[in-house]
C-alpha positions as CSV (number, residue, x, y, z in Angstrom):
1,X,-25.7,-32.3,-39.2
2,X,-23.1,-29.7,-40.7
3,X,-25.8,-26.9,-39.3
4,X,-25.7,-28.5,-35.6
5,X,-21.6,-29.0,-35.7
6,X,-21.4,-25.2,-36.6
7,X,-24.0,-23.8,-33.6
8,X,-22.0,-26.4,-31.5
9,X,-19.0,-24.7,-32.3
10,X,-20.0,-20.9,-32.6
11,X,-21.5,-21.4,-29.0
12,X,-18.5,-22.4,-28.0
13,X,-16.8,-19.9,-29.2
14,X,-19.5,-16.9,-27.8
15,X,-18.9,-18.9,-24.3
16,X,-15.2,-18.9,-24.4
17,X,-15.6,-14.7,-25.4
18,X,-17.9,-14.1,-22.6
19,X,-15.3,-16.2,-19.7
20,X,-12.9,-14.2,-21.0
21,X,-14.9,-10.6,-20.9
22,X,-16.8,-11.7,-17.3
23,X,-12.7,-12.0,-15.7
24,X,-12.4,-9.0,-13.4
25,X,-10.1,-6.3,-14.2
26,X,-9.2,-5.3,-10.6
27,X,-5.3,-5.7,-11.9
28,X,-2.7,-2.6,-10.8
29,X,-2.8,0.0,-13.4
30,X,-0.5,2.7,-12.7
31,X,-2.4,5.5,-14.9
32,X,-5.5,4.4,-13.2
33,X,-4.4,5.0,-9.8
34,X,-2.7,9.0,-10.1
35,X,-5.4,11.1,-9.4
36,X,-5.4,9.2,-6.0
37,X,-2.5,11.6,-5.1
38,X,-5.3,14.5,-4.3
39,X,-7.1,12.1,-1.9
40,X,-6.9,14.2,0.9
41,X,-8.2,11.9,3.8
42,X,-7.9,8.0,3.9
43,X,-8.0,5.5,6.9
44,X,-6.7,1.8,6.6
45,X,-6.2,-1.2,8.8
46,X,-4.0,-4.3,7.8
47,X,-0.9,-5.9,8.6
48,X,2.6,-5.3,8.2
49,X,5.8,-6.8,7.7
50,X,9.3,-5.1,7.6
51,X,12.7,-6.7,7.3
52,X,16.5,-5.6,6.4
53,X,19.7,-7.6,7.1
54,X,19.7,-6.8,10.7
55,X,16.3,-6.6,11.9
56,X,12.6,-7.3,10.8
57,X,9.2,-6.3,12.1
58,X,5.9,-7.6,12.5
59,X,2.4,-5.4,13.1
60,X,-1.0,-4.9,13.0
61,X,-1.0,-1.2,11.6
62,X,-3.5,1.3,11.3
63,X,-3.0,4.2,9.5
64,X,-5.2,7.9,9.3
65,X,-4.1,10.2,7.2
66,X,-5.4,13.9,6.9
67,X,-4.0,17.2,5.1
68,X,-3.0,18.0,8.5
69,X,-1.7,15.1,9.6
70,X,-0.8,11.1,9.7
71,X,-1.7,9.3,13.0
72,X,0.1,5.5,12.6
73,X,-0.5,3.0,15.4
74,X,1.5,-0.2,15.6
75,X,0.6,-3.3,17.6
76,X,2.8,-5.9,17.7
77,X,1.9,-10.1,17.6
78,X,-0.6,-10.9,20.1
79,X,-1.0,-7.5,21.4
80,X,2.4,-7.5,22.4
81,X,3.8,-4.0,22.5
82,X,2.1,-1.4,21.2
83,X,3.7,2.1,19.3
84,X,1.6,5.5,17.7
85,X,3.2,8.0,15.6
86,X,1.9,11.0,14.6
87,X,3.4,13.3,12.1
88,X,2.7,16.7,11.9
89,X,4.9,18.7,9.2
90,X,8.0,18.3,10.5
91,X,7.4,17.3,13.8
92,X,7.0,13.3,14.6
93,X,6.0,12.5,18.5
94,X,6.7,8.6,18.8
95,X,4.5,7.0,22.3
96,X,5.9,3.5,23.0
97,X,3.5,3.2,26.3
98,X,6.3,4.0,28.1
99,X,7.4,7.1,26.9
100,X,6.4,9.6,24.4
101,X,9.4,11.6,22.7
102,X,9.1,14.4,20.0
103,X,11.1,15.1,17.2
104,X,11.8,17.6,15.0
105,X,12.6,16.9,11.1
106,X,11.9,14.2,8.5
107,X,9.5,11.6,9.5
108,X,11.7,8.9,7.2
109,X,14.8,9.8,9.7
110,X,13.1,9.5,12.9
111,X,11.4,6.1,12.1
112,X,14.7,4.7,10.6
113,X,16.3,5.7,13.9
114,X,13.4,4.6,15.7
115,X,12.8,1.7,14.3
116,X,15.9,0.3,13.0
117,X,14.5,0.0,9.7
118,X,14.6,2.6,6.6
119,X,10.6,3.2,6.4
120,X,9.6,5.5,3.5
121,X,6.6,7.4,5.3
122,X,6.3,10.7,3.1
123,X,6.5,8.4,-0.1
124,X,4.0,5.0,1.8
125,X,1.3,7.8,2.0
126,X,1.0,7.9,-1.7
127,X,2.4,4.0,-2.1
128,X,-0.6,2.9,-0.3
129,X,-3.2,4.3,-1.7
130,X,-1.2,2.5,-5.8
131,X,0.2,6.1,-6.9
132,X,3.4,7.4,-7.3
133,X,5.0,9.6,-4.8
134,X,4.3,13.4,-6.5
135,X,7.2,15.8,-7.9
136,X,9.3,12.5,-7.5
137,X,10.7,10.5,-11.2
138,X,9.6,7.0,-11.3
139,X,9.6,4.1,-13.8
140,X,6.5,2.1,-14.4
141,X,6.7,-1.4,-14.1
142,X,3.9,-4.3,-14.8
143,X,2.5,-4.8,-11.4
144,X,4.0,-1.4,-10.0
145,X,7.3,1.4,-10.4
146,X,10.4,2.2,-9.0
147,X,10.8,5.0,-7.1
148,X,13.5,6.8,-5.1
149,X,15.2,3.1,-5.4
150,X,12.3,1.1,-3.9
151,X,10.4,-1.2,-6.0
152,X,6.4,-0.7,-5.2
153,X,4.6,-3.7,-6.4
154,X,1.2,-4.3,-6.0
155,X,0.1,-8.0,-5.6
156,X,-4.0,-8.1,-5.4
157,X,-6.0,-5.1,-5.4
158,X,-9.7,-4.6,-3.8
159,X,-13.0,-2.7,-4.8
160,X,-13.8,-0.6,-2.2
161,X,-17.2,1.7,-3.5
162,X,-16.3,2.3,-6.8
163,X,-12.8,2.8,-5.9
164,X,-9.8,0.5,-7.1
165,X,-7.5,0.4,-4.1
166,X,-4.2,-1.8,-3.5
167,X,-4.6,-4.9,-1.3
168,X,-1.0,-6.5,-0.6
169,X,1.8,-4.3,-1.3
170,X,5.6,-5.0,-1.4
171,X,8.1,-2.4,-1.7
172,X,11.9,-3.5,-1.3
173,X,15.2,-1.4,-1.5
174,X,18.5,-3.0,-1.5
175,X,18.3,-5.5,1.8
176,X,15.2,-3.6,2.8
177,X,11.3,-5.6,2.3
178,X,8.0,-4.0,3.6
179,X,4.7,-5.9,2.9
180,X,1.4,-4.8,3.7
181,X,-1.6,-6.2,3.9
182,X,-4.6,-3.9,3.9
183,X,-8.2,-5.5,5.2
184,X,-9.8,-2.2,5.5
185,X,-9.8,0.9,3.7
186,X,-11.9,4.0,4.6
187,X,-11.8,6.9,2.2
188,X,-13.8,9.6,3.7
């Protein structure tokens, strides 16, 4: 009977081990995610959210990036209003459907004027993809870092290949929130 009791309990005990090895592991790492600053191409298609104290944004976005370039297209609920940015050094072209206009200097500027809502764009190419904006001091945190006064947080990540990539994303500054929500990724 003693004999029994023990198996009992040592198969317990293996079972409870192998729950706890089979969880998955997708949580943010930070060290795991840097070499994903050389990725030098990337697509993605999600949703976004951006809000401050005075205004607040809501979008379908989908994003290319290249080494040349960043081509960003906005759609608004229900199709409603529709916006594409591309960014080219230091040259940003902003088409509404109504009217395109060009602009020369920082991408971060022009959006914030644009837009009416501070939108990190040279550091989101790196924050999207979980890794820290390059030549740039950060502080790790559990689920993410701070960075150039934003706090990147990453709240579910996704397998895409064999590639660990962020999911939903929250980055917030002062009165400042932007969440994404990736449902695609393309890395080639």
């Amino acid at each position: 009977m003693a004999n029994r009791f023990a198996v009992l309990i040592l198969t317990l005990l293996l079972n409870a081990c192998a729950t706890v090895l089979d969880k998955p592991a997708d949580l943010y790492q930070l060290a795991g995610m840097q070499s994903l600053q050389q990725q030098k191409q990337w697509y993605f298609e999600g949703r976004l959210a951006m809000a401050d104290e005075k205004d607040s944004i809501s979008a379908s976005i989908s994003w290319r990036h290249t080494l040349a370039r960043d081509d960003i297209e906005l759609t608004g609920p229900l199709a409603q209003g529709r916006m594409t940015i591309a960014v080219v050094e230091d040259r940003v072209v902003v088409d509404d459907g109504d009217k395109r206009q060009e602009f020369n200097g920082s991408v971060d500027e022009v959006l914030a004027e644009q837009l009416s809502v501070d939108v990190p764009v040279n550091a989101l190419r790196y924050w999207v993809l979980g890794a820290t904006q390059p030549d740039s001091q950060f502080i790790e945190q559990g689920d993410g870092f701070l960075q150039s006064g934003w706090r990147v947080s990453y709240k579910e990540m996704q397998r895409v290949n064999a590639v660990l990539l962020p999911r939903k994303i929250n980055a917030e500054k002062d009165k400042t929130k932007i969440k994404l929500v990736v449902d695609q990724w393309d890395l080639s």
